[in-house]
N, CA, C and O of each residue as an XYZ file, in Angstrom:
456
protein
N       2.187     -8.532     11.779
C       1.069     -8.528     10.856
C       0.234     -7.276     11.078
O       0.105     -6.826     12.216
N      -0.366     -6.670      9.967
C      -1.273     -6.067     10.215
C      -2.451     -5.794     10.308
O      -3.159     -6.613      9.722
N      -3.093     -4.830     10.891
C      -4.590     -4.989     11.483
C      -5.671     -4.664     10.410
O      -5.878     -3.527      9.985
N      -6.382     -5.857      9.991
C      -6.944     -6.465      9.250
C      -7.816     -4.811      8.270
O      -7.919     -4.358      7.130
N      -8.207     -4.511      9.594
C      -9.181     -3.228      8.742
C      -8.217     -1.776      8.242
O      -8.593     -1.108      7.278
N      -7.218     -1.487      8.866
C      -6.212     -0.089      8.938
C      -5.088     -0.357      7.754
O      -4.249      0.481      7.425
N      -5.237     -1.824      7.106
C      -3.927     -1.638      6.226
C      -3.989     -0.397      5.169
O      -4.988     -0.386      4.449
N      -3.127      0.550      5.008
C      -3.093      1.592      3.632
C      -2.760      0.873      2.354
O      -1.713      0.298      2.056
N      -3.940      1.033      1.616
C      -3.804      0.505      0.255
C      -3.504      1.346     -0.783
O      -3.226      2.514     -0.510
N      -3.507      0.815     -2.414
C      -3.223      2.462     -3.369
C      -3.772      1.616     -4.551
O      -3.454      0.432     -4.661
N      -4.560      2.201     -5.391
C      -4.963      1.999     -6.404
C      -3.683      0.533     -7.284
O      -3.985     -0.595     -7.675
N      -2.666      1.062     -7.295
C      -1.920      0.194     -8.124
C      -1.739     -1.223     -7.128
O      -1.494     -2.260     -7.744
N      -1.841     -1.302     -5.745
C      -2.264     -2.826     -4.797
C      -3.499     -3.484     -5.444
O      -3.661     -4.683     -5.670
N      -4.265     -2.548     -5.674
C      -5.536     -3.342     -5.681
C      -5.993     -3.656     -6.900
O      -6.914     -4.449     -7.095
N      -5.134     -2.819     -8.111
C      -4.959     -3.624     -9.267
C      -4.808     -4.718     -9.734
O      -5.467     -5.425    -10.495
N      -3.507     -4.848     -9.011
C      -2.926     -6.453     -8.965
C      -3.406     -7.117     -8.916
O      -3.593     -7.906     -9.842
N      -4.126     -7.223     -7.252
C      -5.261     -8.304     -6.798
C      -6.224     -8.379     -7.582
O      -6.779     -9.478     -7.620
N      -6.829     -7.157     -8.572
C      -7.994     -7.479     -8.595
C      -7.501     -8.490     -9.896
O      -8.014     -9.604     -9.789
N      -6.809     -8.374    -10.841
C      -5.980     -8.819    -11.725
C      -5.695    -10.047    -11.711
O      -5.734    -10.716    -12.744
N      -5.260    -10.705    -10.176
C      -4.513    -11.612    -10.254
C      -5.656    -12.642     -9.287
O      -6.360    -13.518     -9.790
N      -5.629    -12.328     -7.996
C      -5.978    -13.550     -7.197
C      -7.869    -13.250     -7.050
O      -8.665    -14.148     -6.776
N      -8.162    -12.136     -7.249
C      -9.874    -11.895     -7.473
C     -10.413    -12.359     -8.791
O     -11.448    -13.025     -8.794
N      -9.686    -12.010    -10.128
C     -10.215    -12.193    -11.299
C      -9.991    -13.786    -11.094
O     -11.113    -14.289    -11.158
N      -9.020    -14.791    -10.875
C      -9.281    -16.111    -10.408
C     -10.482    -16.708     -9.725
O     -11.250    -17.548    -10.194
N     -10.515    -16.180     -8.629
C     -11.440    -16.584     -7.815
C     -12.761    -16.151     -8.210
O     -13.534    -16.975     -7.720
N     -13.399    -15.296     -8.834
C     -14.443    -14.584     -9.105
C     -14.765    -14.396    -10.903
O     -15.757    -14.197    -11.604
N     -13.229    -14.601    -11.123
C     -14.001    -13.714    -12.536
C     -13.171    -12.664    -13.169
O     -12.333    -12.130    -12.443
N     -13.263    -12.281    -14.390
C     -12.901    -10.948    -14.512
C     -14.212    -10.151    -14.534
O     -13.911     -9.095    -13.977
N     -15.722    -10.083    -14.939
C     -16.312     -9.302    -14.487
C     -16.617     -9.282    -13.040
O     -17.802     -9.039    -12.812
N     -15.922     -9.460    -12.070
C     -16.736     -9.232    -10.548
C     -15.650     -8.475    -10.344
O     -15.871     -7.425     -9.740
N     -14.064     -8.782    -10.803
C     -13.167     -8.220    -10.317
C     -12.898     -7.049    -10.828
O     -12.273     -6.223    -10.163
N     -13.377     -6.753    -12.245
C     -13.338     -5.186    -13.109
C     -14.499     -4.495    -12.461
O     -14.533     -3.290    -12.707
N     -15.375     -4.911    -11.761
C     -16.344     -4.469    -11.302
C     -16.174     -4.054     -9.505
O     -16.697     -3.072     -8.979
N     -15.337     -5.056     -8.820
C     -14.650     -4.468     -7.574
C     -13.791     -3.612     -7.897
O     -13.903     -2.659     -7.126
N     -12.694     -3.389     -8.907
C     -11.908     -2.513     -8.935
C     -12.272     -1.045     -9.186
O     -11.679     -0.059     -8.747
N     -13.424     -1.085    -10.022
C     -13.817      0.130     -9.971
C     -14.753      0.983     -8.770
O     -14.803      2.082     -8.218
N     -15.192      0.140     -8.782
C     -16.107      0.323     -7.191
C     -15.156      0.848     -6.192
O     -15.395      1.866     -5.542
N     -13.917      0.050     -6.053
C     -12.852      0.264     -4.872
C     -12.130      2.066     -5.338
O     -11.608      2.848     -4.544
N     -12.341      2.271     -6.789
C     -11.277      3.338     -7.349
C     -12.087      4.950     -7.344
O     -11.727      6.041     -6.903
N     -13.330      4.490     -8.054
C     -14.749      5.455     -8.867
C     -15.865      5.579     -7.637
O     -16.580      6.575     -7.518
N     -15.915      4.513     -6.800
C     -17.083      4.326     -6.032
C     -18.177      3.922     -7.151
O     -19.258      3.594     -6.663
N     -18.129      3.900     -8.023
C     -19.234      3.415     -9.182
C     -19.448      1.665     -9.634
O     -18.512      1.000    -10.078
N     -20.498      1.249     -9.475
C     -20.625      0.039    -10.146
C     -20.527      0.110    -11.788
O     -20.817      1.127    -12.417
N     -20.192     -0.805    -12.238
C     -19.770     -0.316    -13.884
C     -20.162     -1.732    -14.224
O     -20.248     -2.736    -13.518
N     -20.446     -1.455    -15.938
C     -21.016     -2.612    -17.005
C     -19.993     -3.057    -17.654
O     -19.544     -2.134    -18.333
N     -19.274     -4.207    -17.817
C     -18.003     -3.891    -19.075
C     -19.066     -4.065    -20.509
O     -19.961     -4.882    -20.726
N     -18.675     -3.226    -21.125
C     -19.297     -3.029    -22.788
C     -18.857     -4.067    -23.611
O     -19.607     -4.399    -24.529
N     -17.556     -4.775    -23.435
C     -17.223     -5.800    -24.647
C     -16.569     -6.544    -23.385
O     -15.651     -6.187    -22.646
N     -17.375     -7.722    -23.394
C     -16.856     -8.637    -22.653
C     -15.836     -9.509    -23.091
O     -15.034     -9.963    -22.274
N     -15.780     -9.787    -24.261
C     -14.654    -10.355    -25.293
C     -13.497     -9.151    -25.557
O     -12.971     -9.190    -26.669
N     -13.112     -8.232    -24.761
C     -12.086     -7.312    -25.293
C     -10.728     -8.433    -24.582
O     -10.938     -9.335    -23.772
N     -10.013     -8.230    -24.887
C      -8.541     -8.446    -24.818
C      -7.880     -7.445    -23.316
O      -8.106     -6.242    -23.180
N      -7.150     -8.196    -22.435
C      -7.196     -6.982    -21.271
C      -7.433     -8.124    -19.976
O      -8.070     -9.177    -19.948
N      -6.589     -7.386    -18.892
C      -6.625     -7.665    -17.779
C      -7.910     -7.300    -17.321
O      -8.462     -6.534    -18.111
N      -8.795     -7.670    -16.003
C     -10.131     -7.326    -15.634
C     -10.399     -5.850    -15.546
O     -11.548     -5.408    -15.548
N      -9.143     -4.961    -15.453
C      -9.186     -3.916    -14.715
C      -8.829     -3.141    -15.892
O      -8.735     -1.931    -15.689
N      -8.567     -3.624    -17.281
C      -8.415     -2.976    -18.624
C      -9.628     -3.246    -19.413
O      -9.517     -3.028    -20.620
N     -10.639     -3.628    -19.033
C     -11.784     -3.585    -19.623
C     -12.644     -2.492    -20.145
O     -13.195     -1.735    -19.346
N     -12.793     -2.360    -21.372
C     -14.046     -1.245    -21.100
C     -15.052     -1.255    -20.498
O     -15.727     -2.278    -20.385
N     -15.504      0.341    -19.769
C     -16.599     -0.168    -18.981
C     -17.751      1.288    -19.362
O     -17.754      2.240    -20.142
N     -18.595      0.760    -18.331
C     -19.793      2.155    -18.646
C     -19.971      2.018    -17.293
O     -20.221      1.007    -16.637
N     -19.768      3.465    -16.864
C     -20.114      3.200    -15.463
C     -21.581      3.345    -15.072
O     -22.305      3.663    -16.015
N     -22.175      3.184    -13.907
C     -23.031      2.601    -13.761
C     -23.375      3.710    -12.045
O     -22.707      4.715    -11.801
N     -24.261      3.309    -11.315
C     -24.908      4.302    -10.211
C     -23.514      4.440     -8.962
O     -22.434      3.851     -8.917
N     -23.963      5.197     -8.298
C     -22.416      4.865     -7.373
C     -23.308      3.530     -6.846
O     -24.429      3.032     -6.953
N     -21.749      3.270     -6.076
C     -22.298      2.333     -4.673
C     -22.386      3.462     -3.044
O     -21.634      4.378     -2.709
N     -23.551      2.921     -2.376
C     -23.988      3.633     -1.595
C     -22.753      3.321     -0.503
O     -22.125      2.266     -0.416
N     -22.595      4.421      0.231
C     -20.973      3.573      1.263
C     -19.945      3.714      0.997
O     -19.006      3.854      1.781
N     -19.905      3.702     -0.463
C     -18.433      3.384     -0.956
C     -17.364      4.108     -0.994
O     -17.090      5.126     -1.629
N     -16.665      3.353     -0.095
C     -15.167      4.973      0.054
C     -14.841      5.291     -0.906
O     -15.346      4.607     -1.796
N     -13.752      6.566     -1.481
C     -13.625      6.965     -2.872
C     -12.427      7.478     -2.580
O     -12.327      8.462     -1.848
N     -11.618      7.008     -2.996
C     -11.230      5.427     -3.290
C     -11.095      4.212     -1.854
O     -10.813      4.686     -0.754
N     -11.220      3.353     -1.931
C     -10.575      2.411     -0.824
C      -9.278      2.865     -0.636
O      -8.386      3.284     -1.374
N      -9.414      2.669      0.539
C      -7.984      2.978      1.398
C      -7.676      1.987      2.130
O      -6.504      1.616      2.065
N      -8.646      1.228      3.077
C      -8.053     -0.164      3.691
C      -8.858     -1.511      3.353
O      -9.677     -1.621      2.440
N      -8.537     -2.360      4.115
C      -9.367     -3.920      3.388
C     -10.789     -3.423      3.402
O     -11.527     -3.523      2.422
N     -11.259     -2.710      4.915
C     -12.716     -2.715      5.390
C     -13.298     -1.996      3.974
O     -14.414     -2.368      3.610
N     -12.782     -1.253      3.375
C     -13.391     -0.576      2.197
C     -13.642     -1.612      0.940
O     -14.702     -1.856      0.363
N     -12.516     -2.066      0.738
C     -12.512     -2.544      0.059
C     -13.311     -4.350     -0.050
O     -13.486     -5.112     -1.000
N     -13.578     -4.433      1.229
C     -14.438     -5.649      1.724
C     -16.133     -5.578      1.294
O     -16.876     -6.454      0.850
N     -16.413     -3.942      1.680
C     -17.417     -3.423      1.320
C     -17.647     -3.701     -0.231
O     -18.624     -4.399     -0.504
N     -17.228     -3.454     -0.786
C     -16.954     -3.187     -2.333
C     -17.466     -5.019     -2.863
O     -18.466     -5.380     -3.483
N     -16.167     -5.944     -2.238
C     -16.611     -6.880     -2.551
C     -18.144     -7.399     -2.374
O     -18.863     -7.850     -3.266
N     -18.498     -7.205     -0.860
C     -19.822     -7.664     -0.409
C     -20.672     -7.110     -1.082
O     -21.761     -7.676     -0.975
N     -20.676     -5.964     -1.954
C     -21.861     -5.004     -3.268
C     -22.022     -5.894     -4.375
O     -23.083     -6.179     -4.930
N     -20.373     -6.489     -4.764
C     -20.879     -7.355     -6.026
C     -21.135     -8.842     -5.154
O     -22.349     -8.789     -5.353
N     -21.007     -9.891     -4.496
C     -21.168    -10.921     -4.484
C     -22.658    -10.361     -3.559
O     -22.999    -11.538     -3.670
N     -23.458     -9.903     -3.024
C     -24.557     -9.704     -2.688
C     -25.773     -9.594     -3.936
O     -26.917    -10.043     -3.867
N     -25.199     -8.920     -4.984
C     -26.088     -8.856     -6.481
C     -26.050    -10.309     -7.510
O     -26.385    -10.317     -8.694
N     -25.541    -11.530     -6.704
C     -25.555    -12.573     -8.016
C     -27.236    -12.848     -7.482
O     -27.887    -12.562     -6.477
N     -27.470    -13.510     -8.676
C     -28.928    -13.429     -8.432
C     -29.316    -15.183     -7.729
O     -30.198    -15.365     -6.891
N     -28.554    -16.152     -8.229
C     -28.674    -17.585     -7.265
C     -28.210    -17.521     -5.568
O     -27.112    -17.436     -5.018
N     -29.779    -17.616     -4.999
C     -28.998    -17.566     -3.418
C     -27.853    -18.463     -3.458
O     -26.954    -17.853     -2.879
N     -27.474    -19.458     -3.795
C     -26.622    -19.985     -2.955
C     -25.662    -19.832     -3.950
O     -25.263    -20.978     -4.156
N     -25.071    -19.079     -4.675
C     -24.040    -18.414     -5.281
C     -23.225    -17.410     -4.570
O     -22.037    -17.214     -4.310
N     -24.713    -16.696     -4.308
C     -24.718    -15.614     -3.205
C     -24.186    -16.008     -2.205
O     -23.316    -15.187     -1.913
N     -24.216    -16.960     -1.369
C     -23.897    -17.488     -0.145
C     -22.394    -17.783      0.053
O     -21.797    -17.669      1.124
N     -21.725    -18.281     -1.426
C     -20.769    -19.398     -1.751
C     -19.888    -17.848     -1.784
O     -18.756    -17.928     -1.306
N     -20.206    -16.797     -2.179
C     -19.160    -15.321     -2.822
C     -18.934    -14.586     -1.921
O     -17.912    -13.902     -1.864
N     -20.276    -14.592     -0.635
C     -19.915    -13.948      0.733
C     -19.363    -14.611      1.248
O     -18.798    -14.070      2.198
N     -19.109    -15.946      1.127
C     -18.425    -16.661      2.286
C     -16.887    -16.520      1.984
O     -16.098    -16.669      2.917
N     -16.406    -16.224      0.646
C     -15.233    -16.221     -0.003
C     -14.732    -14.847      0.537
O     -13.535    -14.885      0.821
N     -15.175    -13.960      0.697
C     -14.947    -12.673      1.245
C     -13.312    -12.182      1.759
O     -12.360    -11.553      1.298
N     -13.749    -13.032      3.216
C     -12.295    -13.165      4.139
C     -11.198    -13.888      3.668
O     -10.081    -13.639      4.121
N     -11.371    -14.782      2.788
C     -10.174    -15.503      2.016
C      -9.907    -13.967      0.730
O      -8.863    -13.319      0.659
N     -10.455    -13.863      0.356
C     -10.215    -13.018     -1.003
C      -9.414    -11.529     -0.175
O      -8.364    -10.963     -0.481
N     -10.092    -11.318      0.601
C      -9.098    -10.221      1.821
C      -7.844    -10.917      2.039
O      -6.902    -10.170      1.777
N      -7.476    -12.090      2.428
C      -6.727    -12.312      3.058
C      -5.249    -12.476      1.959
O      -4.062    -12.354      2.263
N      -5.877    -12.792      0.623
C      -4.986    -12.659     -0.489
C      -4.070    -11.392     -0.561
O      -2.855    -11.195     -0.587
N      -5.272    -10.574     -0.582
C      -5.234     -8.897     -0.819
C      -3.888     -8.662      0.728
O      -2.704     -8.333      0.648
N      -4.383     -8.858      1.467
C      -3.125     -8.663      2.992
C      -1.928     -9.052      2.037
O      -1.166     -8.403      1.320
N      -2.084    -10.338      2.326
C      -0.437    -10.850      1.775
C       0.240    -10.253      0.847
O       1.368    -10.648      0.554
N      -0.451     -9.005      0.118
C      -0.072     -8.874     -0.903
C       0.488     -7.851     -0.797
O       1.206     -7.385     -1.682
N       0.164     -7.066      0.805
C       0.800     -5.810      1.273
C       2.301     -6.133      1.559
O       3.056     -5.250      1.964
């Protein structure tokens, strides 16, 4: 197995995930919104939330960077970061609570997927 923070990732890994087992768990806006974060370093708006499209085919407007944010993610720890930017901004604490705690499971998807 590998070590949780050093795995090498690539834009088209983290597609998937964000696509497949994040847009599940989260959403497609948290996950069009990690993916870009993980790709742009930018937080982004999607403009038509009703478009047709995987999370990560959304239109978007991008939005301020994220402070931190590797450019692009390269291992989970980056990409952990990324997550903890959007589930830190829901505005119900205990939403908030329920999206950080999901964190290490939503990583752990992302592993398996290496």
């Amino acid at each position: 197995m590998k070590s949780s923070g050093v795995c090498p990732l690539s834009e088209p890994k983290i597609e998937v995930w964000a696509n497949g087992a994040l847009a599940k768990a989260w959403g497609k806006k948290a996950a069009c919104r990690t993916f870009h974060i993980c790709t742009t370093g930018h937080d982004v708006e999607i403009i038509d939330p009703f478009a047709k499209g995987d999370a990560t085919e959304k239109p978007v407007k991008q939005l301020a960077i994220v402070p931190g944010a590797a450019i692009p993610s390269r291992t989970l720890y980056d990409v952990s970061q990324s997550l903890s930017w959007v589930a830190t901004r829901r505005n119900n604490p205990d939403e908030r609570l329920e999206w950080q705690s999901a964190i290490p499971t939503l990583l752990g998807s992302l592993q398996a997927a290496l």
